[in-house]
DSSP file (Angstrom, degrees, kcal/mol; ACC not computed):
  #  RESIDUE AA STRUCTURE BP1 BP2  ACC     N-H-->O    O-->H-N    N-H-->O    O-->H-N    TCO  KAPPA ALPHA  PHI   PSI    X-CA   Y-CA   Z-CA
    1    1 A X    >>        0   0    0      0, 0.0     4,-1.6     0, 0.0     3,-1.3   0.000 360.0 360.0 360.0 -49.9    0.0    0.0    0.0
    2    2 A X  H 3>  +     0   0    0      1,-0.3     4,-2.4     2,-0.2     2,-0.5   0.869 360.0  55.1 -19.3 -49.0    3.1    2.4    0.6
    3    3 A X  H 34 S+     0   0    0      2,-0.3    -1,-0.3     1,-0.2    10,-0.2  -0.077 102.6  50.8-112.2  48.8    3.6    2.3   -3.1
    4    4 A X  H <4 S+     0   0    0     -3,-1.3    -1,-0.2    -2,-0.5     6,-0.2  -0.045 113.3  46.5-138.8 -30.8    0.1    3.5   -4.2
    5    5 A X  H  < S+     0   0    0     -4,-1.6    -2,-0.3    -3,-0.1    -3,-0.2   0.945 115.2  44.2 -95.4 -34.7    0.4    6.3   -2.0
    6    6 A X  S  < S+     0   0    0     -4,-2.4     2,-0.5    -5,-0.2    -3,-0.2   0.998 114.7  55.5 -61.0 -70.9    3.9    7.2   -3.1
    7    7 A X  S >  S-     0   0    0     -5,-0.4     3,-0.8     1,-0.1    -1,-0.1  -0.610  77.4-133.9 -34.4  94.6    3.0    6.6   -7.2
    8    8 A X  T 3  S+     0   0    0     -2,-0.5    -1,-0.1     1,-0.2    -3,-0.1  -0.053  86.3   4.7 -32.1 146.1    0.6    8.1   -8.7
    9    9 A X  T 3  S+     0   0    0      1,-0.2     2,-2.4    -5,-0.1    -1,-0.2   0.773  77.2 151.4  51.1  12.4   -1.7    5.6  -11.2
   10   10 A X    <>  +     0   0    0     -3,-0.8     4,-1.0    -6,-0.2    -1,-0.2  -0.436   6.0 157.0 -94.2  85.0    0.3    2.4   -9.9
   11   11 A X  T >4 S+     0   0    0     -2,-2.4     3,-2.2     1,-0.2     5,-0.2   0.892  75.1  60.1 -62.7 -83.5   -2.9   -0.1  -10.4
   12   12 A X  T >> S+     0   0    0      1,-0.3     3,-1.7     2,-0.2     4,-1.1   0.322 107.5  43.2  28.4 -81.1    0.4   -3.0  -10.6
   13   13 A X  H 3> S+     0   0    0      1,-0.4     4,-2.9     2,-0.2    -1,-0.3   0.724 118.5  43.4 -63.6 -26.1    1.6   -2.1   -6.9
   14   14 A X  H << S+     0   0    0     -3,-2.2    -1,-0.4    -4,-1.0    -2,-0.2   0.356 112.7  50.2-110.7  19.1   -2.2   -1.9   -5.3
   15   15 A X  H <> S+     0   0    0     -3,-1.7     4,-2.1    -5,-0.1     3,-0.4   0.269 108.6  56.5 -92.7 -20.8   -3.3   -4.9   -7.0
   16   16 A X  H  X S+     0   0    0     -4,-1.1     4,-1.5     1,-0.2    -2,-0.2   0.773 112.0  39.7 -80.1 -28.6    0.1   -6.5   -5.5
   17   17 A X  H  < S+     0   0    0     -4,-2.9    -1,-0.2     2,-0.2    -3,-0.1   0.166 104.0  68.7-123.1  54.7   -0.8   -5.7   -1.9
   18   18 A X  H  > S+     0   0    0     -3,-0.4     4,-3.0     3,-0.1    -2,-0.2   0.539 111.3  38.4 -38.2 -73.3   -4.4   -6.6   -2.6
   19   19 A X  H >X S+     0   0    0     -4,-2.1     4,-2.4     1,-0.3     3,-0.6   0.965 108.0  50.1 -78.1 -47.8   -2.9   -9.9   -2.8
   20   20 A X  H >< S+     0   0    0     -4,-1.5     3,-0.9     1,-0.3     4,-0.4   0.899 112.7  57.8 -64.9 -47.5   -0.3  -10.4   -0.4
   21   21 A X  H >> S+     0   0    0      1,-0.3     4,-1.9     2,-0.2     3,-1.9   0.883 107.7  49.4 -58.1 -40.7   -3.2   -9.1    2.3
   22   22 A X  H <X S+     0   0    0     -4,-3.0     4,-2.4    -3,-0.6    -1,-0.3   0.877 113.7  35.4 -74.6 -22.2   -5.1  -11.4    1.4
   23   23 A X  H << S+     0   0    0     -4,-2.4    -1,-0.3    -3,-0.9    -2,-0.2   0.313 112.3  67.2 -98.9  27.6   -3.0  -14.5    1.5
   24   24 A X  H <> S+     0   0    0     -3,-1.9     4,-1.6    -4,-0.4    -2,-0.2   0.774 105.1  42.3-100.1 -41.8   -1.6  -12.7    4.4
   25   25 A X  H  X S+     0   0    0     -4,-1.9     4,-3.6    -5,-0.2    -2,-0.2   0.904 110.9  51.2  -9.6 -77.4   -5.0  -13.4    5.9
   26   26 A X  H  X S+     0   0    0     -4,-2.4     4,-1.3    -5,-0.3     5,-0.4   0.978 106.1  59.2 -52.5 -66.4   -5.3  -16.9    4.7
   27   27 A X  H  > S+     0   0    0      1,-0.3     4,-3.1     2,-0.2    -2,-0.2   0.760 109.9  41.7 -18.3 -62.0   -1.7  -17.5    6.4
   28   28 A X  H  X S+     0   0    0     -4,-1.6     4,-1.5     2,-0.2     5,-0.3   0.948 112.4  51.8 -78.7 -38.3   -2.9  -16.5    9.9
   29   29 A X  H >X S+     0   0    0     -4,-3.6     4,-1.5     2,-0.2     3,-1.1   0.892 114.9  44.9 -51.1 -69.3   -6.5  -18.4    9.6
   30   30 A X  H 3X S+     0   0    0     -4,-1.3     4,-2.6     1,-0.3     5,-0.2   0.822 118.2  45.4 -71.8 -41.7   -4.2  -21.7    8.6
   31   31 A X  H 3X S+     0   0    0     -4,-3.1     4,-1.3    -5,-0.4    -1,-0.3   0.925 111.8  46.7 -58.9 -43.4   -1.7  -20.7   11.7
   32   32 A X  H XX S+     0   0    0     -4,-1.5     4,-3.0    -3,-1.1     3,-0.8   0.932 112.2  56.7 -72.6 -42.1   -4.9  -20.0   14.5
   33   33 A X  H 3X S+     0   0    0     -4,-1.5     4,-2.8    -5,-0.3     5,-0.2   0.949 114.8  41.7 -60.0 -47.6   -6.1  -23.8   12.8
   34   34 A X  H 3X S+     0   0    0     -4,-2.6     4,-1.9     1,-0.2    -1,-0.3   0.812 114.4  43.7 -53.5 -26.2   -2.5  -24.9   14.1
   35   35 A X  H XX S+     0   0    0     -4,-1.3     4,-1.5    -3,-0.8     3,-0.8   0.972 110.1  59.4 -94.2 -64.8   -2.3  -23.5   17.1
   36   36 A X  H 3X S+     0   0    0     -4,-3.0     4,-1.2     1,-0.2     3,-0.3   0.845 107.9  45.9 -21.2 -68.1   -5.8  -24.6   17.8
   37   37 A X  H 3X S+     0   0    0     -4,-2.8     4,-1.3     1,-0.3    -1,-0.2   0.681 112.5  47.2 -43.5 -43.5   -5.0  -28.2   17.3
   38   38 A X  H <X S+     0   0    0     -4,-1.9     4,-0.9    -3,-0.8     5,-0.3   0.507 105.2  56.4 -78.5  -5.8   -2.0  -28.4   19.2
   39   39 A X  H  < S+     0   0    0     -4,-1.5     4,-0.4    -3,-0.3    -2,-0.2   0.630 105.0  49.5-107.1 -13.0   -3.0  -26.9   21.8
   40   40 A X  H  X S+     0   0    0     -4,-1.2     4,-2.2    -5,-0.3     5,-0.4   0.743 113.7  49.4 -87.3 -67.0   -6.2  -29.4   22.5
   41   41 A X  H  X S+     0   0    0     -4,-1.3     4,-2.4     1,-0.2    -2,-0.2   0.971 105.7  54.4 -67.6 -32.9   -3.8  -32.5   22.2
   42   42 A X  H  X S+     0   0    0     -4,-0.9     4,-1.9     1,-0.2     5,-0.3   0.997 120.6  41.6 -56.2 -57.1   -0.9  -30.7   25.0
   43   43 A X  H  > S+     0   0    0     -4,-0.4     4,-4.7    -5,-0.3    -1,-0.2   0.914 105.3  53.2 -55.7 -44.4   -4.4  -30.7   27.1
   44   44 A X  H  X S+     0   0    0     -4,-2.2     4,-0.8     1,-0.2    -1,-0.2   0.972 118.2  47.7 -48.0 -46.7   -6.1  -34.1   26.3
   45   45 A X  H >< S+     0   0    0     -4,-2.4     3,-1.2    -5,-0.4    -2,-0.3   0.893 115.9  39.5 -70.7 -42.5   -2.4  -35.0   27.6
   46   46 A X  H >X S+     0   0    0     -4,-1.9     3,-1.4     1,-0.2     4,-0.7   0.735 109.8  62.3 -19.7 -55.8   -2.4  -32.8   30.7
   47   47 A X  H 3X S+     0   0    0     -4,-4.7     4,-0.8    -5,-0.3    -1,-0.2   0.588 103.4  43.5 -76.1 -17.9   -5.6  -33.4   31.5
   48   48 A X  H << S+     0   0    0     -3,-1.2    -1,-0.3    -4,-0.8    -2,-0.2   0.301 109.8  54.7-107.3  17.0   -5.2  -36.8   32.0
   49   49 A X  H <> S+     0   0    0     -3,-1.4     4,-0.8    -4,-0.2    -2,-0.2   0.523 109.5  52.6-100.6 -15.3   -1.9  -36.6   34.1
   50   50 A X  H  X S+     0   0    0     -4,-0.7     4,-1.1     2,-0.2    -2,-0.2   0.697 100.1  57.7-104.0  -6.2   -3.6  -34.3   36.3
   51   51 A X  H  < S+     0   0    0     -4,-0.8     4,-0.2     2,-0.2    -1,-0.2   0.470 109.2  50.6 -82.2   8.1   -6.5  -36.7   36.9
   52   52 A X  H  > S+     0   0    0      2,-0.2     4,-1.6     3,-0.1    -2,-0.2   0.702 114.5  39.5 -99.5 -26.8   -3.7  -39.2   38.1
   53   53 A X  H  X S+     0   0    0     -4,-0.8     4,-2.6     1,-0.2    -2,-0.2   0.866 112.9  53.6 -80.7 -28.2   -2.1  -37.0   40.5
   54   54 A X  H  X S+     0   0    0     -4,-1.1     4,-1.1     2,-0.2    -1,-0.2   0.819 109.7  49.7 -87.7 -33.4   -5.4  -35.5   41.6
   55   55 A X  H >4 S+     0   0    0     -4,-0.2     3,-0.6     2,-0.2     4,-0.4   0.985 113.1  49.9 -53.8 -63.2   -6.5  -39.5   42.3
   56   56 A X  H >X S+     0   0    0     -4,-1.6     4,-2.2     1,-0.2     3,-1.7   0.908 111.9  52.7 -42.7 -56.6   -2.8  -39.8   44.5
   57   57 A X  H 3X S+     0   0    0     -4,-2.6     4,-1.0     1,-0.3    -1,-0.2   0.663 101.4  51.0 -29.6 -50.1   -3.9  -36.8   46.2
   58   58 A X  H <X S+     0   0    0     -4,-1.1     4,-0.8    -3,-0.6    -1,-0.3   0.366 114.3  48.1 -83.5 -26.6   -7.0  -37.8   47.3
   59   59 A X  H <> S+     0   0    0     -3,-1.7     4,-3.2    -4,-0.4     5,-0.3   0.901 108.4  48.3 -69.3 -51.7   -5.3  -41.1   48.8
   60   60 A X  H  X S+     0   0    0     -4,-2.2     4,-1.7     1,-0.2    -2,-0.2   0.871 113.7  53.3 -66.6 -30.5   -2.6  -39.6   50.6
   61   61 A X  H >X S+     0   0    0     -4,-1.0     3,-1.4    -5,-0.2     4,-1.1   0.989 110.8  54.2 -60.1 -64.7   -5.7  -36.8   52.2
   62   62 A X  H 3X S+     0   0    0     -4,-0.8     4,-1.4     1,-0.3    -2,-0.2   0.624 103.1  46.4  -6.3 -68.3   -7.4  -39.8   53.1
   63   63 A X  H 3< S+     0   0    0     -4,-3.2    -1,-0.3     2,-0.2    -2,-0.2   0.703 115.2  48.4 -79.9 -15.7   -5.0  -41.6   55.0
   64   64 A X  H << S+     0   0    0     -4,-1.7    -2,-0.2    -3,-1.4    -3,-0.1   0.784 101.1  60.9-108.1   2.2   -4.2  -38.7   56.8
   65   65 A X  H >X S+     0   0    0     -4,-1.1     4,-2.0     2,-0.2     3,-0.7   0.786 110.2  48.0 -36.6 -72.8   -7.7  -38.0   57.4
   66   66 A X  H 3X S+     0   0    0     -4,-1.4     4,-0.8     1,-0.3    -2,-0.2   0.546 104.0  53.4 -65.7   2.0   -7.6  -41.3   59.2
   67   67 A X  H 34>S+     0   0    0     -4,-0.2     5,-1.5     2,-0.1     6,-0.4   0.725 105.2  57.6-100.7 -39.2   -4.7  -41.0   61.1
   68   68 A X  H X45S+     0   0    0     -3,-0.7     3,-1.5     2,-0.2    -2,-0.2   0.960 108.8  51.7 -75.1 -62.2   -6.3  -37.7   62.5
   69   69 A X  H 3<5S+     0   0    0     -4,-2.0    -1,-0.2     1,-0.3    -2,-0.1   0.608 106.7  43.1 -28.0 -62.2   -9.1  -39.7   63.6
   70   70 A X  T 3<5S-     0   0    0     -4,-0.8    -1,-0.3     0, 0.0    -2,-0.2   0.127 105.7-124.3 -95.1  28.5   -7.8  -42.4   65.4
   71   71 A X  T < 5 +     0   0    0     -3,-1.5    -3,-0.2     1,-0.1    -2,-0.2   0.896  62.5 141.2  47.1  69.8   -5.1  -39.7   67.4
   72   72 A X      <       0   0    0     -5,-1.5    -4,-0.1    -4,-0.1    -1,-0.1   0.875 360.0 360.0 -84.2 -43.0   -2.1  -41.7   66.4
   73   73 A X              0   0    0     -6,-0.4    -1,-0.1    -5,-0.1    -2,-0.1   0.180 360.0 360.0 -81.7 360.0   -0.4  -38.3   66.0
């Protein structure tokens, strides 16, 4: 666009960033697709490493829950 406002009558140059904005467009839609996609499988995997620690948790509370109970402590 710089070199439509510098030029007079330079159809060429503003039909040339016509296009590159638009497949500068397309570019980032096909990157958000990427980034979308990874960013759901890094979770699927997270999510199920933090329902195994959150399981562990939930023992170790448990037993010491019971511990509390019987006044070993």
């Amino acid at each position: 666009m710089c070199l439509c406002m510098l030029i007079e009558n330079n159809i060429p140059a503003f039909v040339g960033g016509i296009v590159l904005g638009i497949a500068g467009i397309v570019l980032c839609g096909i990157n958000y697709l990427i980034y979308k996609k990874i960013a759901e499988k890094k979770t699927r995997t997270l999510l199920s490493i933090i329902d195994d620690n959150e399981e562990k948790l939930a023992n170790i509370l448990e037993k010491g829950n019971d511990l509390l109970k019987t006044d070993l402590i």
